[in-house]
C-alpha positions in Angstrom: 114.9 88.0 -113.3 114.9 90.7 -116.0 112.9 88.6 -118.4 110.2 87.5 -115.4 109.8 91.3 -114.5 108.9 92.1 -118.0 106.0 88.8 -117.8 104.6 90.6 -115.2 104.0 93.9 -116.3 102.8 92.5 -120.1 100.5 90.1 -118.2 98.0 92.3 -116.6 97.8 94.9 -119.0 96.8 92.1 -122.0 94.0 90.8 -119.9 92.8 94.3 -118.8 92.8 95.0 -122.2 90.2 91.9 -122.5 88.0 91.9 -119.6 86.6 95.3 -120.4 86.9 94.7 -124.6 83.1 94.6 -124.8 82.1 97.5 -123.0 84.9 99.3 -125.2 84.1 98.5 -128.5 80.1 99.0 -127.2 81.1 102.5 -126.4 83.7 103.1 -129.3 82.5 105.9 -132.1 84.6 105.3 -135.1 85.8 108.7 -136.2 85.8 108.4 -140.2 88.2 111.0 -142.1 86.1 114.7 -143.5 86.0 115.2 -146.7 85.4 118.3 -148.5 82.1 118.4 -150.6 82.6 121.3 -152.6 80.3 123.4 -154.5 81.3 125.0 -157.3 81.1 128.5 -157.4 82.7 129.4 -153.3 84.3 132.8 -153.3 88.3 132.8 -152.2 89.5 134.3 -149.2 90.3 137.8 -149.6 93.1 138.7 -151.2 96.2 140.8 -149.6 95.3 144.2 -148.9 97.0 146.7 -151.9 99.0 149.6 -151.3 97.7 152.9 -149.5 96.6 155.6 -151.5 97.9 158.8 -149.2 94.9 160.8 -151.0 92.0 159.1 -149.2 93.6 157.2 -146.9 92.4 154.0 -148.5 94.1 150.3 -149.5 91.8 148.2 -151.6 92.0 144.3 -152.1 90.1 141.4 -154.6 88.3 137.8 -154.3 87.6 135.6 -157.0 85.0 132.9 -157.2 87.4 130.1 -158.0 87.5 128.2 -155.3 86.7 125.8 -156.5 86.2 127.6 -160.1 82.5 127.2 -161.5 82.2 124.4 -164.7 80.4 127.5 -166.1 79.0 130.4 -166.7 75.4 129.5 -166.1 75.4 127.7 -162.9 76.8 127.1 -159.7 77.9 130.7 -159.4 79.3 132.9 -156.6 76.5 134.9 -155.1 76.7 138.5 -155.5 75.8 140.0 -152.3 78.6 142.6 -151.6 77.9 146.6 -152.5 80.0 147.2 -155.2 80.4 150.1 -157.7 76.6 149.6 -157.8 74.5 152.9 -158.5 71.3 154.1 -156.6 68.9 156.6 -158.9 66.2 157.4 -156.6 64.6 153.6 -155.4 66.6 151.8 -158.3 69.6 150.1 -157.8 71.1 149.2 -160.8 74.2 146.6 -160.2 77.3 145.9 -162.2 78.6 142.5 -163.4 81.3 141.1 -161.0 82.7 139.3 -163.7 86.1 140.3 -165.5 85.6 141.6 -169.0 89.2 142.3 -171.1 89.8 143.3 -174.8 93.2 142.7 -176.7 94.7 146.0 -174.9 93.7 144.9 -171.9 91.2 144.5 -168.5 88.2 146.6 -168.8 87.3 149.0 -166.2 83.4 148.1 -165.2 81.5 149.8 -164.2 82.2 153.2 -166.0 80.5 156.5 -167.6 80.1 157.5 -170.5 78.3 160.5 -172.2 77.2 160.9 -168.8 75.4 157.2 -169.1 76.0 154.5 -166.2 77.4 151.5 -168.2 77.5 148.2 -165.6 79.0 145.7 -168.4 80.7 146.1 -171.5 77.9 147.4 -173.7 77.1 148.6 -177.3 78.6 151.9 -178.0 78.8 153.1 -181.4 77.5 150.1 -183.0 80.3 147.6 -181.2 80.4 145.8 -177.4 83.1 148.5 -175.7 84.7 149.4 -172.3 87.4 151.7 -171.3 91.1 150.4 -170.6 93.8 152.3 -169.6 94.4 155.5 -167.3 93.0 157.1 -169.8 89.7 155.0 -170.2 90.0 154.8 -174.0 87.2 152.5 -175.5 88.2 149.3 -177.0 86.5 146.6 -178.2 85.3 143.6 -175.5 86.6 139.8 -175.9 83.4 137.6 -176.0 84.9 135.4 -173.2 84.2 136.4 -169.4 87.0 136.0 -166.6 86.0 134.6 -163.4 83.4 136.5 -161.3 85.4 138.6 -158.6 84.7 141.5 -155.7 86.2 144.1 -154.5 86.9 145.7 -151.4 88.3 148.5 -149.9 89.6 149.8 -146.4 91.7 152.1 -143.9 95.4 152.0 -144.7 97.2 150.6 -141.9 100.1 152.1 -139.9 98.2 153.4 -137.1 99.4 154.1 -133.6 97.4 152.1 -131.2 97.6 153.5 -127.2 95.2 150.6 -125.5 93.2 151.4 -122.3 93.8 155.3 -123.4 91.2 157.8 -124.0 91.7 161.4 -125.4 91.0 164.4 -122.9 90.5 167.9 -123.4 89.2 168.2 -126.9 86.2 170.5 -127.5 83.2 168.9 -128.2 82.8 170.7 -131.7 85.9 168.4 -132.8 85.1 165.8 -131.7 81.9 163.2 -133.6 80.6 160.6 -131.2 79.0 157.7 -133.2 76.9 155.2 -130.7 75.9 151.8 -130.3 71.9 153.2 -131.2 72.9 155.4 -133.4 72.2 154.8 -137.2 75.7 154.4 -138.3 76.8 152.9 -135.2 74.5 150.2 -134.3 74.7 146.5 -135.3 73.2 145.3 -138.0 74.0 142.2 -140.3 76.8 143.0 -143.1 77.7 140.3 -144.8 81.2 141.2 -145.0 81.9 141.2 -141.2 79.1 138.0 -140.0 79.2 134.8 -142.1 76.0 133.9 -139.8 73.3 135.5 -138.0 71.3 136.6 -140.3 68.2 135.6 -138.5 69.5 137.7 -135.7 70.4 140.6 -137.1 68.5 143.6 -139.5 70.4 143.5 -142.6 72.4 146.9 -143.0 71.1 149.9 -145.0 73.9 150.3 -147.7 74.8 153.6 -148.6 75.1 154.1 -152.6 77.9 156.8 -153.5 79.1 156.1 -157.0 78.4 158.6 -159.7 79.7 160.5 -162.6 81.3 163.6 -160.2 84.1 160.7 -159.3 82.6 159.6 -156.2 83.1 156.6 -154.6 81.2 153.9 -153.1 82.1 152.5 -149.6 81.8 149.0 -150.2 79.2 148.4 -147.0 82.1 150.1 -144.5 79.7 152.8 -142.9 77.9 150.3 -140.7 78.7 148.5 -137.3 80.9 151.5 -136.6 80.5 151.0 -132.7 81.0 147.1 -133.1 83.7 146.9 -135.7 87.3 148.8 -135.2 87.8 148.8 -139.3 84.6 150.7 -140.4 85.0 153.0 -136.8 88.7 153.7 -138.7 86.9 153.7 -142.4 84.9 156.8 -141.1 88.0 158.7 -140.1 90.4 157.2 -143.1 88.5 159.0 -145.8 87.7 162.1 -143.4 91.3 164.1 -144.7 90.5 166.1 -141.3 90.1 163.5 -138.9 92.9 163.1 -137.0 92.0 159.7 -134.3 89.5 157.7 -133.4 88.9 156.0 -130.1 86.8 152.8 -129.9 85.0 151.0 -127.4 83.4 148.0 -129.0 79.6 147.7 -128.6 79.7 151.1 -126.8 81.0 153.7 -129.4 82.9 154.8 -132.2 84.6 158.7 -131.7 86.3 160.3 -134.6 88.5 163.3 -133.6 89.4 166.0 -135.9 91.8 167.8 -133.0 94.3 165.5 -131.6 97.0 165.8 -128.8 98.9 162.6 -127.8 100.0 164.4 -124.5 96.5 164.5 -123.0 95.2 161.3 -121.9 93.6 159.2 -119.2 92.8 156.0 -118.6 89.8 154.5 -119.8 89.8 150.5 -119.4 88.4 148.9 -122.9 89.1 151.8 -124.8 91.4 151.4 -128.0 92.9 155.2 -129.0 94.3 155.1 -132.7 96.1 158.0 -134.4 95.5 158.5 -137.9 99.0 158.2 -140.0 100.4 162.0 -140.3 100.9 161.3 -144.4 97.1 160.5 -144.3 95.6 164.0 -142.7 95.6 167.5 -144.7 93.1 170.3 -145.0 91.2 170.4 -148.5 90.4 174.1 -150.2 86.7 174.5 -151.7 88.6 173.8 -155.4 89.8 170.0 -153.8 86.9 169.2 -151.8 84.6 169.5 -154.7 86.4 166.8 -156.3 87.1 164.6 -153.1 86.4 161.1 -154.3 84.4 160.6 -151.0 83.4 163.9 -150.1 79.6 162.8 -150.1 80.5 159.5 -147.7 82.2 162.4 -145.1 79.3 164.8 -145.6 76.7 162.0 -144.9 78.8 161.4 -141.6 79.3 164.9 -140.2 75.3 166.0 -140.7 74.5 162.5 -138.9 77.1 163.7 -136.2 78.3 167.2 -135.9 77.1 168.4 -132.6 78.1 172.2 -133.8 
């Protein structure tokens, strides 16, 4: 009996299985493996994000072009279409090279001044190809090879507080700067950085050039998209040493507050409220202000913004 019952189930599933073979195999779409063309020259993924530096409220991190790793140098390269430590004189934008430079004592820093003279490569100085290494930026001489081409980045520190569907109430007006969807900071436009596609779609960004010889910094393409991306609406407060929060409604608005209370709040659904990390605020005097590494970036922000 056991052996029987077992005929009869195998039985009518086998010559289902042939009946309708035709219409299967008419209908069938043989799925063949993928495989990876590569091209030489693809950027990495983004590195992991660095430590904070407490002073601007900043973490940076690094991508190579190695993946895969161009055959050479003279083709099949990374493009270059990040803002770097690029600078802006007037209409001309003179760019640095993204590739690592080192000498016997060590990785170049590139770009850097000198004599008061934008340098984006190492360069001849004093009769030999030079670049500064070391915290003190002494000049040594530069190894003919290149490293591979690589990009920086740079963003908020993390460690924020996060209170969602929370908005801040009874702050004055004068503290607080409200950056909108249509406004020129706040709007969307396409950054590289933040949409692989759409460029079609979207008016490419207007970058913002700070690097110069006073120690200021650039802001790697962060003060765009601030009311459609939560990491350049907290950018704009990171560097600010005054702001204290931001609250963020995506494709609505971007606030930065420089008075906070965590007592006073409503609710306000699809609202994000973020305190700034205490180590990260602190008033600057005339004397440290004038040297504030993005004290231009914050200026450019508050006369777009300041309702006072």
């Amino acid at each position: 009996m056991r052996i029987e019952l077992i005929v009869l189930i195998i039985f009518p599933f086998v010559s289902g299985r042939f009946e309708y073979e035709e219409i299967w195999n008419s209908s069938f779409i043989e799925a063949v493996p993928c495989e990876a063309n590569p091209i030489n020259g693809a950027w990495c993924e983004w590195g992991e994000w660095g430590l904070c530096d407490f002073s601007t409220c900043t973490r940076k991190r690094v991508r190579t072009c190695a993946c895969p790793k161009p055959e050479n140098l003279t083709g099949g390269l990374c493009p270059t279409e990040l803002p770097q430590d690029d600078i802006l004189v007037g209409d001309t934008l003179t760019t640095h090279s993204r590739f690592a430079r080192m000498t016997e004592k060590g990785n170049c820093k590139i770009p850097f001044f000198h004599n008061n003279r934008y340098y984006n490569d190492c360069s001849i100085i004093d009769g030999k190809e030079q670049c500064p290494v070391g915290p003190e930026s002494k000049l040594e001489i530069c190894l003919e090879e290149k490293g591979d081409m690589e990009e920086r980045d740079i963003g908020a520190c993390d460690g924020w507080k996060i209170a969602q569907g929370w908005a801040q109430t009874k702050v004055p007006e004068k503290y607080i700067l409200e950056i909108r969807s249509i406004s020129e900071l706040g709007k969307q436009c396409h950054n590289k950085k933040l949409y692989t596609i759409g460029a079609g779609l979207l008016s490419p960004c207007i970058e913002r050039y700070y690097f110069s010889k006073s120690g200021q910094r650039n802001t790697y393409s962060n003060l765009n998209n601030m009311a459609f991306n939560l990491e350049n609406c907290k950018f704009a407060c990171a560097i600010d040493p005054e702001c204290q929060a931001v609250e963020f409604a995506e494709g609505y608005f971007c606030k930065l507050f420089m008075k906070f209370n965590s007592d006073d709040l409503k609710r306000e659904i699809g609202t994000l409220l973020l305190a700034k990390p205490s180590n990260c605020i602190f008033y600057l005097n005339k004397k440290q202000e004038a040297k504030y590494p993005f004290r231009m970036a914050v200026k450019d922000i508050h006369s777009l913004y300041n309702k006072v």
